[in-house]
KEKE-3310 file (N, C-alpha, C; in steps of 0.2 Angstrom, whole numbers, plus 5000, padded with zeros to 4 digits):
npx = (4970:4971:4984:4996:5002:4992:4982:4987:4988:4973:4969:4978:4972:4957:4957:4962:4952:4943:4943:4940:4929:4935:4947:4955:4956:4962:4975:4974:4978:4993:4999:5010:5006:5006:5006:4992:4988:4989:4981:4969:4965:4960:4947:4931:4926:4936:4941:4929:4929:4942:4945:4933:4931:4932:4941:4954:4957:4961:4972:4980:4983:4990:5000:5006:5016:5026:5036:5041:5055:5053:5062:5063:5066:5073:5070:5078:5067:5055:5048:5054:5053:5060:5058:5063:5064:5065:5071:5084:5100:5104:5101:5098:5102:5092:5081:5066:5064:5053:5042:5033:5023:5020:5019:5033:5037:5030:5039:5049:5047:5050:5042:5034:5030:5035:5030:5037:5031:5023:5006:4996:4998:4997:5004:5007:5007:5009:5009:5003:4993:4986:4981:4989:4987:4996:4998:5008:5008:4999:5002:4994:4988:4980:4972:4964:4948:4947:4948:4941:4946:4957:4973:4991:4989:4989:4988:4984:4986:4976:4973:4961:4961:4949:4939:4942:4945:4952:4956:4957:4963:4963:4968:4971:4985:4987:4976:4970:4957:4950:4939:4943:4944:4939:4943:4934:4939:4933:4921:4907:4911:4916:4924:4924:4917:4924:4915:4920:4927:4941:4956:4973:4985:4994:5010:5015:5030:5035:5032:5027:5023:5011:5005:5000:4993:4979:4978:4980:4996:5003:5013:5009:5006:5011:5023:5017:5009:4996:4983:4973:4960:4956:4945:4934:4934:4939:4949:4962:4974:4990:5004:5021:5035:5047:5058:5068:5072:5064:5050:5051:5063:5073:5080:5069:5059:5043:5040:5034:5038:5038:5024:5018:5019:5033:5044:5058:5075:5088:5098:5111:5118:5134:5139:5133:5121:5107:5091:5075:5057:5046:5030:5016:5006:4994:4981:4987:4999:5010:5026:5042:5059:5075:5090:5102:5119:5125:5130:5135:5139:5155:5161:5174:5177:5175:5163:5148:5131:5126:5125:5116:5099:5086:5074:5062:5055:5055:5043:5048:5052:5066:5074:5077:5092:5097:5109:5112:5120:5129:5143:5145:5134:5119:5113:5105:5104:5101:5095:5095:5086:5085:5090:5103:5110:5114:5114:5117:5112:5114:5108:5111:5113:5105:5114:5120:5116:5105:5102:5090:5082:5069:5064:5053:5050:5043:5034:5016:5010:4996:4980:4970:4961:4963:4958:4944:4940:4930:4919:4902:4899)
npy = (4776:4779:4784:4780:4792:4802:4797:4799:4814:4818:4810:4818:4832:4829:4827:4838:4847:4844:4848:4858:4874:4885:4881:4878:4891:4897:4893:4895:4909:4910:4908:4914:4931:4925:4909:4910:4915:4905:4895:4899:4895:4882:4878:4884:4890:4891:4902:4911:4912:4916:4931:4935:4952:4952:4940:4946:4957:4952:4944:4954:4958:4949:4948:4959:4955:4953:4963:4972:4977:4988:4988:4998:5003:5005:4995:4987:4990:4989:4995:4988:4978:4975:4964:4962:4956:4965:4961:4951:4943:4943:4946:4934:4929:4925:4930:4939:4945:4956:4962:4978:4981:4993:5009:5011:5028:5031:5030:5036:5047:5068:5076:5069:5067:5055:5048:5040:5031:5016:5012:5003:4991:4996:5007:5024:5035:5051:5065:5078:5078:5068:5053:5039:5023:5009:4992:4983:4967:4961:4967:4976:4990:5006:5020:5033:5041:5057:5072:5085:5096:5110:5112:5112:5097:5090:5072:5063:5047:5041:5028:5022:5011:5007:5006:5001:5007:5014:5030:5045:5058:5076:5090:5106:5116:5128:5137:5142:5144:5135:5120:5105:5088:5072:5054:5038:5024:5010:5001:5009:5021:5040:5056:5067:5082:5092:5102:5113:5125:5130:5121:5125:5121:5110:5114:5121:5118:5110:5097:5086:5074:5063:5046:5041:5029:5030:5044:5057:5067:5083:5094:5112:5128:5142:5135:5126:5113:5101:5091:5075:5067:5053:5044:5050:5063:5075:5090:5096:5110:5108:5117:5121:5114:5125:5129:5136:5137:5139:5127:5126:5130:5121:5105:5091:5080:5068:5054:5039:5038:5028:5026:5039:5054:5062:5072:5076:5083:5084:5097:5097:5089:5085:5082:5071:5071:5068:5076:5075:5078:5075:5071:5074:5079:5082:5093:5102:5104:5099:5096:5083:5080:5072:5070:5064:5058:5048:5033:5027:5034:5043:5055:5063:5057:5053:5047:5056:5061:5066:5058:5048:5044:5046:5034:5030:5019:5005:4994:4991:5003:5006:5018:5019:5019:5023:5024:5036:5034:5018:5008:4994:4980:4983:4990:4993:5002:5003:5008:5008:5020:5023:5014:5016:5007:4998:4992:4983:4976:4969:4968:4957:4956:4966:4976:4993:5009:5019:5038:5039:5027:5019:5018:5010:5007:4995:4989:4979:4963:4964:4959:4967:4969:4977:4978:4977:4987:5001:4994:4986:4978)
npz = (4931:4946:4956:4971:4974:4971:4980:4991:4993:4991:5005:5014:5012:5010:5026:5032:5028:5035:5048:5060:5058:5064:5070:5057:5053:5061:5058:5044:5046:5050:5041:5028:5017:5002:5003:5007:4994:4985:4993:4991:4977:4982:4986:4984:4994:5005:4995:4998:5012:5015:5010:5017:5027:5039:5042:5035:5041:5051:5049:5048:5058:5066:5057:5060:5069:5062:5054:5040:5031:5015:5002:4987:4970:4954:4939:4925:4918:4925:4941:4955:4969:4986:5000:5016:5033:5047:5058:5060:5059:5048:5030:5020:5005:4996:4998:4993:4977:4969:4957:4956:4951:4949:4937:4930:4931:4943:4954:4950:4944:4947:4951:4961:4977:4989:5007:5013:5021:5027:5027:5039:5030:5017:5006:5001:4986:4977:4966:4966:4957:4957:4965:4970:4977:4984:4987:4992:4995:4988:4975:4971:4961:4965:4955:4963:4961:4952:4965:4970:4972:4970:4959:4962:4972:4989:4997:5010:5018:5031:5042:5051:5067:5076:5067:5055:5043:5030:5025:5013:5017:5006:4999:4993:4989:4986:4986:5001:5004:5002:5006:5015:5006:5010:5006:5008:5009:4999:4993:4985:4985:4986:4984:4998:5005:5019:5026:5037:5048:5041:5042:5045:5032:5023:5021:5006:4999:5010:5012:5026:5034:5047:5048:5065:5077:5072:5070:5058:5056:5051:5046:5047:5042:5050:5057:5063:5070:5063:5068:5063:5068:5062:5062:5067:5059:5063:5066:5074:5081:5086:5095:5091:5100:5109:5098:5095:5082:5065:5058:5046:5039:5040:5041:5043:5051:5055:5066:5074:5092:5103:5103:5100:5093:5086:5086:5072:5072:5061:5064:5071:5064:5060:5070:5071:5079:5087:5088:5097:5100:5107:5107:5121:5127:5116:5118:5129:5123:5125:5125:5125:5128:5119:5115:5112:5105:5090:5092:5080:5070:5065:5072:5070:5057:5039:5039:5043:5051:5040:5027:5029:5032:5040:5041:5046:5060:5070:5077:5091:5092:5090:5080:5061:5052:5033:5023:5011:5000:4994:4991:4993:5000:5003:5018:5035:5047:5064:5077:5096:5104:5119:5124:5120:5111:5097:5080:5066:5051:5035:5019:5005:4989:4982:4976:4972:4980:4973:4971:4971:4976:4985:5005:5016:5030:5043:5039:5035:5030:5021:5016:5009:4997:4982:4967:4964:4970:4967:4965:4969:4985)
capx = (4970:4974:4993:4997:5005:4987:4977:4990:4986:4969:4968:4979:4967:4951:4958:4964:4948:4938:4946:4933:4933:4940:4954:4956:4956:4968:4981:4977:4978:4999:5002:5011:5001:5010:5003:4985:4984:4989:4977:4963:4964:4959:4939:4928:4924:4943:4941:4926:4934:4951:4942:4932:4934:4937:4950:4959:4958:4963:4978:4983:4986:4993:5008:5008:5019:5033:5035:5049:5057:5051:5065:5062:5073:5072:5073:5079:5061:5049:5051:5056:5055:5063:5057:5069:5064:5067:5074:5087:5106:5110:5097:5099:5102:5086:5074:5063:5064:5048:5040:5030:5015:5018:5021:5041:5036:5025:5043:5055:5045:5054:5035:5030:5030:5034:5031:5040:5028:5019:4999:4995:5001:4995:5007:5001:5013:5006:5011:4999:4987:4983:4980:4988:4987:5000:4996:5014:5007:4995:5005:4992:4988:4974:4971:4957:4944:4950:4945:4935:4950:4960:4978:4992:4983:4991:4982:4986:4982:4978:4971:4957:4959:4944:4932:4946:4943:4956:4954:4962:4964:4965:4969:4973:4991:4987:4969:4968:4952:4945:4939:4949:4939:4939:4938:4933:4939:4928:4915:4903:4912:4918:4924:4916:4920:4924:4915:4922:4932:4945:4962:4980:4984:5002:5016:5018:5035:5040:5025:5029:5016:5013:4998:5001:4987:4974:4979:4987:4998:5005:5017:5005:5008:5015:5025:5011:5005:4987:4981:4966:4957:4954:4936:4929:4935:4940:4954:4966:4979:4996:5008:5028:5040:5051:5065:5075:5072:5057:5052:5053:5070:5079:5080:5066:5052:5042:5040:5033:5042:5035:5016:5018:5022:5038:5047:5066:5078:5096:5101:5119:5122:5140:5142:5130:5118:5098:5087:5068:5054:5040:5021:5017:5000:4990:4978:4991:5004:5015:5030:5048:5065:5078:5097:5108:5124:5124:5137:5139:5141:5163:5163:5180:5179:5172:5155:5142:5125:5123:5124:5112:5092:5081:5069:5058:5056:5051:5036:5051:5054:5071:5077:5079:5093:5098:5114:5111:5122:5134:5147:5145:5131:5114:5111:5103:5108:5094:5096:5088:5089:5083:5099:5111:5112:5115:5113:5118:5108:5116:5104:5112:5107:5103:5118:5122:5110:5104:5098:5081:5080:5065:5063:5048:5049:5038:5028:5014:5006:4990:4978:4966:4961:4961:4959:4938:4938:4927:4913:4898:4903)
capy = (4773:4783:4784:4781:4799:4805:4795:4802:4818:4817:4810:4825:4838:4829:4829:4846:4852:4840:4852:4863:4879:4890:4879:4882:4899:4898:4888:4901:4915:4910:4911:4922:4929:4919:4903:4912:4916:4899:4890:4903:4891:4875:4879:4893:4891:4894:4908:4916:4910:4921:4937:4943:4959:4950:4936:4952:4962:4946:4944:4961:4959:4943:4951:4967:4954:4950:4968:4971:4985:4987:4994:4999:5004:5005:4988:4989:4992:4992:4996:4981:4981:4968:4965:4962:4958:4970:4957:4946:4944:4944:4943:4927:4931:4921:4933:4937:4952:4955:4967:4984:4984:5002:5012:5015:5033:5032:5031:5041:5056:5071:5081:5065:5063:5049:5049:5036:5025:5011:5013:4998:4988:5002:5013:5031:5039:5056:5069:5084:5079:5061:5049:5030:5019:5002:4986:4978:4963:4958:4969:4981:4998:5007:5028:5036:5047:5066:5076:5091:5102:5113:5110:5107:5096:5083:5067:5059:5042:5037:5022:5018:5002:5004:5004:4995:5011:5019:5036:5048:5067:5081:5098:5110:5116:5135:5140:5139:5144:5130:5115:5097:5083:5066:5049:5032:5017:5005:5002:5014:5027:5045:5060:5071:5089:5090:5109:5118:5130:5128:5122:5127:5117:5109:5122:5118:5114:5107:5090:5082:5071:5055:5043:5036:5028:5033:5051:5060:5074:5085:5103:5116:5136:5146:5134:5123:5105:5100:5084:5074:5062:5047:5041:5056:5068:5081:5094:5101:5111:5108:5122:5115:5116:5132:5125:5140:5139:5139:5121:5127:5132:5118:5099:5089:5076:5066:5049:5040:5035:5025:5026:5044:5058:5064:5079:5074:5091:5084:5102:5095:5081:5085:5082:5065:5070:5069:5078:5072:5082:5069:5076:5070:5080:5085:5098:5105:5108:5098:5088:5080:5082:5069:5072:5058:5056:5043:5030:5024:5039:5044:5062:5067:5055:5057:5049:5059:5060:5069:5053:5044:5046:5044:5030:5028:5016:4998:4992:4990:5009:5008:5022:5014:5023:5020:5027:5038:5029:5013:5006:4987:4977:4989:4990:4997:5004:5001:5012:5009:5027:5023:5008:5018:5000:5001:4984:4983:4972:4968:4964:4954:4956:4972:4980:4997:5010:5024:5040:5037:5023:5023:5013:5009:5002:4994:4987:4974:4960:4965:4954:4969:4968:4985:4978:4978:4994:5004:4990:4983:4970)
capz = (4937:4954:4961:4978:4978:4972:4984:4999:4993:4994:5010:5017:5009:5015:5034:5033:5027:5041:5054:5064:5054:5067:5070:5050:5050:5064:5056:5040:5048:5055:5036:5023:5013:4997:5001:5006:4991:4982:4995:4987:4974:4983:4986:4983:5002:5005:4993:5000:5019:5018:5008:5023:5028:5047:5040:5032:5047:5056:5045:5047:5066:5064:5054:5063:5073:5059:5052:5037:5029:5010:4997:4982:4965:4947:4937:4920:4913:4929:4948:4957:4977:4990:5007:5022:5041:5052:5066:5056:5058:5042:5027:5015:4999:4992:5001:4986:4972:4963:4951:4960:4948:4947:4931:4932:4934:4951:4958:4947:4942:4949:4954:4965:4984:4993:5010:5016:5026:5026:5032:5040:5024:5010:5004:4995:4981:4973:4961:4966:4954:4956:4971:4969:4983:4982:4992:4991:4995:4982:4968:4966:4963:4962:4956:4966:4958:4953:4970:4967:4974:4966:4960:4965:4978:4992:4998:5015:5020:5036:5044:5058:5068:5078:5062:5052:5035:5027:5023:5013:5016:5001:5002:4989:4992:4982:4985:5005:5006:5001:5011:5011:5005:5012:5002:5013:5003:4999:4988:4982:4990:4981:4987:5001:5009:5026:5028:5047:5048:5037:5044:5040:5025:5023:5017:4999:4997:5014:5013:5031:5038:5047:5052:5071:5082:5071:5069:5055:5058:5045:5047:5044:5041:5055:5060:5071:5069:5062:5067:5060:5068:5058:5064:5068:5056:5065:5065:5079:5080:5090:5094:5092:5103:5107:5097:5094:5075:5061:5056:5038:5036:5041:5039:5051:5050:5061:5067:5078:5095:5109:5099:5102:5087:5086:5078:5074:5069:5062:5064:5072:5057:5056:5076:5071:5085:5085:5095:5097:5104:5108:5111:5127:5127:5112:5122:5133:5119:5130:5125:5129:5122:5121:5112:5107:5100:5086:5090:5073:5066:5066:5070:5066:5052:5034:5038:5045:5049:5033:5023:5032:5030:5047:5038:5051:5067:5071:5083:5095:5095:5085:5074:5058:5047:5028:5021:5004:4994:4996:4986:4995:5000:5006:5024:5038:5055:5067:5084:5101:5109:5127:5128:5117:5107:5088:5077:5059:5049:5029:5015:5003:4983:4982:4974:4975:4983:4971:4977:4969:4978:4993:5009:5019:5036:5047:5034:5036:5025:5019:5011:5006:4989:4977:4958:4964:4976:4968:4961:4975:4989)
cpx = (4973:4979:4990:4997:4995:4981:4982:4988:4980:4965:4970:4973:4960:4953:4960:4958:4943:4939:4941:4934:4936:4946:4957:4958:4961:4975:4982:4981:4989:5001:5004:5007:5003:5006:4995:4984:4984:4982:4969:4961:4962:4951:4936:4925:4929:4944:4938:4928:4939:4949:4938:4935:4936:4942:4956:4959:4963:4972:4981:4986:4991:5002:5009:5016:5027:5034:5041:5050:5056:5056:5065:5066:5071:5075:5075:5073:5056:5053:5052:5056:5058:5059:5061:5064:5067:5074:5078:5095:5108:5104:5099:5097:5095:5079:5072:5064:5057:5044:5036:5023:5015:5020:5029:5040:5033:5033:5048:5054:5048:5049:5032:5033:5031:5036:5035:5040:5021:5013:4996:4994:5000:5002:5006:5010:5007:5010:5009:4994:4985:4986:4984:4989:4989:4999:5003:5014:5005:4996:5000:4990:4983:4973:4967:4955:4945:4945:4944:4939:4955:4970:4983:4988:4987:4986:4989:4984:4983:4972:4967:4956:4954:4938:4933:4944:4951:4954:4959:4961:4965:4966:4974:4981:4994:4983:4970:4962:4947:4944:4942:4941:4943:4939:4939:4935:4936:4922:4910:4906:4914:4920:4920:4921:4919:4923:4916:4925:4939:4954:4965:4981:4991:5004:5019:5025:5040:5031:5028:5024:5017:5006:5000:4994:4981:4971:4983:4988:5002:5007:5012:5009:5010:5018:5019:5008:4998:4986:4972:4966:4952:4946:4933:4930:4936:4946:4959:4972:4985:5001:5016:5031:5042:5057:5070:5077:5065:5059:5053:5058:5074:5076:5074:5061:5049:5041:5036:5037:5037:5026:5017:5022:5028:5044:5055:5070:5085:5101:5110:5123:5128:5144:5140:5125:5111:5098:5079:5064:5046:5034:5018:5007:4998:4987:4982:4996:5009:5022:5039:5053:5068:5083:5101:5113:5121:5129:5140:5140:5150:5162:5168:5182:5177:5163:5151:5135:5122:5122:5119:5104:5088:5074:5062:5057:5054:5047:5040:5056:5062:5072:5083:5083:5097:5103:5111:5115:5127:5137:5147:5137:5125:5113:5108:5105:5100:5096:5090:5088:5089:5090:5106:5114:5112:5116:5114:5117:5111:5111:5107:5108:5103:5108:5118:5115:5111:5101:5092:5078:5074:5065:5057:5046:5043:5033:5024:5010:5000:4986:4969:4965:4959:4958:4950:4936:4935:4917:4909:4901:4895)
cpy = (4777:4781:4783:4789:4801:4803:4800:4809:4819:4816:4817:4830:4837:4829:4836:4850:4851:4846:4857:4870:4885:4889:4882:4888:4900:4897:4894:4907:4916:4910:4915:4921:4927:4912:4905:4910:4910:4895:4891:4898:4885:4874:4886:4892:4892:4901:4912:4916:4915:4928:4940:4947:4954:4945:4942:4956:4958:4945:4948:4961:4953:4944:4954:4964:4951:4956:4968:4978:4983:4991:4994:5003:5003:4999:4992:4995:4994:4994:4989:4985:4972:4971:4959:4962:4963:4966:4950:4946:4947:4940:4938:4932:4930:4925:4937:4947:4950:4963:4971:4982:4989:5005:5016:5024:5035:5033:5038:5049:5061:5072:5076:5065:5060:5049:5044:5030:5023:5011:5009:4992:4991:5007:5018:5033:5046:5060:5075:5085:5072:5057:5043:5027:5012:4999:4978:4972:4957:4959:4972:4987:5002:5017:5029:5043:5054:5068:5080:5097:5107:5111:5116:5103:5090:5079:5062:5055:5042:5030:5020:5011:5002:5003:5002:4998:5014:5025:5040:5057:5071:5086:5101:5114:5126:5140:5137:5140:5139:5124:5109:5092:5078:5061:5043:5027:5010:5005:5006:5020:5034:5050:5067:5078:5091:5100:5109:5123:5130:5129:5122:5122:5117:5114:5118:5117:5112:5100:5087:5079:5064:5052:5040:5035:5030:5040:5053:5068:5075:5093:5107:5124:5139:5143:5128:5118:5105:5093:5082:5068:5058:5046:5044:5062:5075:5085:5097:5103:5112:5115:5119:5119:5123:5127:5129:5141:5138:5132:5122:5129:5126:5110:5095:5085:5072:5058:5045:5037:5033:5025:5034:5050:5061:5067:5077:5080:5085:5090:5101:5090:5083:5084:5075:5064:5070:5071:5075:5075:5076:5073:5071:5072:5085:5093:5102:5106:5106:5093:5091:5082:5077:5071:5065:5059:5050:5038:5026:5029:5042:5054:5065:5064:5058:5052:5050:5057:5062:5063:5047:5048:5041:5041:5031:5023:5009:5000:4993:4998:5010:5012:5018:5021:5020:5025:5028:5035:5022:5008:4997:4985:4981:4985:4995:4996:5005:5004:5011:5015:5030:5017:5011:5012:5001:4994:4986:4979:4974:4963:4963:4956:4960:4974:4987:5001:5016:5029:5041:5031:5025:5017:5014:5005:5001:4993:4979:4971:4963:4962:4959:4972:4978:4985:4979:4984:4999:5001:4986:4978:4966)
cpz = (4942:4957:4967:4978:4977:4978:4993:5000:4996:5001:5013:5018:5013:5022:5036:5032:5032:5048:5056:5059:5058:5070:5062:5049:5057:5062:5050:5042:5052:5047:5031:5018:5005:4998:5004:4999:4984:4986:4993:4982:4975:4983:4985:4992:5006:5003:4996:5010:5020:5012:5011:5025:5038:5047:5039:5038:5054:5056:5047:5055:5067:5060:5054:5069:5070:5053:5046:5036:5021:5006:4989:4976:4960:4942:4930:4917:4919:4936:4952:4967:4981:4997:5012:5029:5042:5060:5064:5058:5054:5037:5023:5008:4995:4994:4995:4982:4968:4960:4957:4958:4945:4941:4934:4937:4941:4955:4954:4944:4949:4954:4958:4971:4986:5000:5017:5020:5024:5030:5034:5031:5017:5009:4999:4991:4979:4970:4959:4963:4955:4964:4969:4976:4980:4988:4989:4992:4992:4975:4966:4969:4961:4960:4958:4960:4959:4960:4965:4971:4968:4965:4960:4972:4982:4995:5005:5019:5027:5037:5052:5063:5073:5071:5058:5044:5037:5023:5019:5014:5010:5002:4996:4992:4990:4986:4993:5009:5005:5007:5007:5011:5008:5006:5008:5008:5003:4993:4986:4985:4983:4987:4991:5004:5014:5029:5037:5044:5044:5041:5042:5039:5025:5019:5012:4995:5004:5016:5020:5033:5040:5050:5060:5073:5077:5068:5063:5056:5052:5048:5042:5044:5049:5061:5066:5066:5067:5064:5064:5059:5062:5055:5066:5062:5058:5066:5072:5078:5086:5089:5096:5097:5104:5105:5095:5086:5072:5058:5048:5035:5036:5042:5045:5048:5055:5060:5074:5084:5102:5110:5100:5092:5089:5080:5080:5071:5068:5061:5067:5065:5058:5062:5076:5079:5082:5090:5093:5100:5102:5112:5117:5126:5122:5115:5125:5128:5123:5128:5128:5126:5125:5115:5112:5103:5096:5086:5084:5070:5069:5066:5067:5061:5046:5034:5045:5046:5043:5028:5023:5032:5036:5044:5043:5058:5067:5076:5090:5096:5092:5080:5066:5052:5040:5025:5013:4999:4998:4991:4986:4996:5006:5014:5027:5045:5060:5076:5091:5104:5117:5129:5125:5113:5099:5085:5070:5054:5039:5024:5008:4995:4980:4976:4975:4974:4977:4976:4975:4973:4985:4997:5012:5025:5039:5043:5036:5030:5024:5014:5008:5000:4984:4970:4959:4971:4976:4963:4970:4978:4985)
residu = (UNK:UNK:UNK:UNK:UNK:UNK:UNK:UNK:UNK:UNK:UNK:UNK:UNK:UNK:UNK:UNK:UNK:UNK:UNK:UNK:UNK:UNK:UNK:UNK:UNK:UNK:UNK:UNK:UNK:UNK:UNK:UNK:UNK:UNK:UNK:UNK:UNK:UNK:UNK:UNK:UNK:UNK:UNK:UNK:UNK:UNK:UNK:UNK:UNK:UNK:UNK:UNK:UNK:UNK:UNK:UNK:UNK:UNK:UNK:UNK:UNK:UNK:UNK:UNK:UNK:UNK:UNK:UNK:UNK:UNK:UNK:UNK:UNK:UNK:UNK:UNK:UNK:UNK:UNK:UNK:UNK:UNK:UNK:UNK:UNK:UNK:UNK:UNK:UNK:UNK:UNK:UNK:UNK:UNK:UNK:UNK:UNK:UNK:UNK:UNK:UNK:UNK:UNK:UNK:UNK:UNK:UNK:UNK:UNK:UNK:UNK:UNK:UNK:UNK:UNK:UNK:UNK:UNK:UNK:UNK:UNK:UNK:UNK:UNK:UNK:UNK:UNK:UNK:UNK:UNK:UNK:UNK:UNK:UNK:UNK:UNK:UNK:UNK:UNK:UNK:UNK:UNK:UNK:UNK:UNK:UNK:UNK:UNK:UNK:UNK:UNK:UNK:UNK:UNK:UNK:UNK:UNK:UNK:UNK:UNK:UNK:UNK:UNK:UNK:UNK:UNK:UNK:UNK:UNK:UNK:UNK:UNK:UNK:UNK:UNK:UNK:UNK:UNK:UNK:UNK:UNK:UNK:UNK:UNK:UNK:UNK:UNK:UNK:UNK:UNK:UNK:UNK:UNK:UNK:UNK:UNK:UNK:UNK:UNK:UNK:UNK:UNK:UNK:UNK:UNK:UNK:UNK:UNK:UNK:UNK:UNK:UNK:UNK:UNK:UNK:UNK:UNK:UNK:UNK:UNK:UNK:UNK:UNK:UNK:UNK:UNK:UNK:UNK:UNK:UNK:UNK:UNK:UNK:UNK:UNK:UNK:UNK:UNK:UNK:UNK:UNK:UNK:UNK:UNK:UNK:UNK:UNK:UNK:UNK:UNK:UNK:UNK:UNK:UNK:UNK:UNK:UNK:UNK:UNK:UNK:UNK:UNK:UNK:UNK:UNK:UNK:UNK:UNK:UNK:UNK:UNK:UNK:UNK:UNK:UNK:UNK:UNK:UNK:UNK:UNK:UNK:UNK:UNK:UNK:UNK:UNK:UNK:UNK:UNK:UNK:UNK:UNK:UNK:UNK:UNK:UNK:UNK:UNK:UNK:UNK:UNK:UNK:UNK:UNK:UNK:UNK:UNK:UNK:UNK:UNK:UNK:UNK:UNK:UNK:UNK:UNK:UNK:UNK:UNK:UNK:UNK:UNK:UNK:UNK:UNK:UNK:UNK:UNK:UNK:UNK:UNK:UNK:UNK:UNK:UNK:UNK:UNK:UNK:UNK:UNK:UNK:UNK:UNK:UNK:UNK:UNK:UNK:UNK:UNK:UNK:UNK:UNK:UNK:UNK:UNK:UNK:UNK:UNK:UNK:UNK:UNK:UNK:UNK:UNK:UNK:UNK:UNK:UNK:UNK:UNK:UNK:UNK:UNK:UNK:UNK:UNK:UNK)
# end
């Protein structure tokens, strides 16, 4: 015989379902993707509903408006990561711990990479010989098919939002005669070679690179930028700054600041200053400089910027930095550098920071699927 509770059920469920479908998919679309992927279970018209490529593209904007920082660390046995808002007082201990997916070693091998940032919800690990792509989301991870380059070899994801593909870049890091290959991700896809004239190839033991807008940039040889449009596939090269030093000697990476690419030198750390040289115009070789004391940094005390790691940025253009170790409870120092404002944000439940540990700000949901990425739609 049929409960009250069951029949109240039921009623809910049928009025929820009655609802126009693009009312539906508006109401989906404002949730995390946790209870997506529970409501996946209520119909195969829910299922095939929230697995388009334009629901998942939809999503993706959608939580491009509630951004976190991703930290990650060595569980007993597997990798464990936690994610943290960005824009919180104070995190709540209950904010959730869960397993990576990824084989311990994807983080802890000495010969891997990790580049520090999130590509529109993907995050790349490599190791000079193998590809993997992590979608913290869904807990999966996928290895791409060997390239047909020579090793050691690096791979640099970026991300196109007008055709909404993920790309990765390869390139030999020995042989720089050869051309870099391309992979597109998606279904029947493989690796291709992007024959032109072969441009300068990252300097094999200083990896700097980053995707913005569309673009990835990466420190190439003689000192000078390579950028490499996404959706066109094409190559240019930027000439740096006069900065009074070679970027390969000395401590430096980039970021981006105000959507724009941005080279950081901590050459003063021990004064707790940053400088910034921001690319105002690709074509003209034209950029900005701004300098900053740090005001949370104690100069004439005992800590420095040397103990701090320049994570990355939020959507809100904040410099987001994370102390390399800590005795008490993990946090982050969150900088605006146009107000001189500094906010200090405590993530509870953590315990103490290793220096294996990695962070990955500005990360967004993603509800694009990898366990089927290289089988027909």
């Amino acid at each position: 015989m049929e409960t009250e509770k069951e029949r109240s059920y039921e009623d809910r469920t049928e009025s929820f379902v009655s609802l126009p479908l693009d009312l539906t998919i508006d109401i989906l679309l404002r949730l995390p993707a946790k209870s997506i992927g529970r409501l996946r279970c209520v119909s195969k018209l829910w299922l095939t509903m929230t697995t388009t490529s334009s629901f998942v593209k939809s999503f993706s904007v959608h939580s491009s408006a509630r951004p976190s920082l991703i930290f990650c660390k060595n569980g007993e046995e597997k990798c464990v990561f936690y994610s943290f808002p960005h824009h919180h007082p104070r995190a709540e201990k209950y904010l959730h711990k869960e397993e990576t997916g990824l084989p311990l070693s994807t983080i802890t091998n000495e010969n891997n990479y990790i580049p520090h940032q999130s590509i529109h919800g993907l995050i790349p690990f490599g190791n000079f010989e193998c590809v993997i792509i992590w979608n913290p989301t869904l807990k999966q991870h996928v290895t791409l098919p060997q390239p047909k380059v020579s090793k050691p070899f690096i791979s640099l994801l970026g991300y196109d939002p007008i055709g909404d593909q993920y790309k990765v870049l390869c390139m030999s890091l020995r042989n720089k005669g050869e051309d870099p290959q391309i992979f597109t991700m998606g279904p029947r896809e493989s690796w291709r070679t992007i024959i032109q004239d072969s441009p300068s190839h990252v300097i094999l033991y200083k990896a700097i690179w980053r995707c913005i807008n569309g673009v990835v940039y990466y420190l190439a040889a003689r000192d000078t930028i390579v950028s490499f449009d996404v959706r066109s596939e094409k190559f240019g090269v930027i000439q740096i700054p006069n900065m009074g030093w070679r970027l390969r000697t000395l401590p430096c990476g980039f970021i981006r600041h105000r959507g724009r690419l941005a080279l950081f030198s901590n050459t003063s750390s021990l004064l707790g200053r940053i400088s910034l040289w921001i690319l105002e115009d690709a074509e003209k070789h034209e950029w900005s400089r701004k300098d900053s004391y740090l005001p949370f940094v104690t100069r004439k005390g005992s800590i420095t910027l040397s103990f701090f790691t320049l994570s990355g940025e939020t959507v809100d253009d904040e410099l987001i930095y994370i102390p390399m170790f800590a005795g008490g409870p993990f946090y982050a120092i969150y900088y605006d550098l146009e107000r001189n404002r500094v906010r200090k944000v405590e993530y509870e439940g953590i315990g103490e920071i290793e220096f294996r540990s990695h962070c990955f700000p500005n990360h967004i949901e993603s509800l694009m699927s990898l366990n089927n990425l290289f089988t027909a739609p």
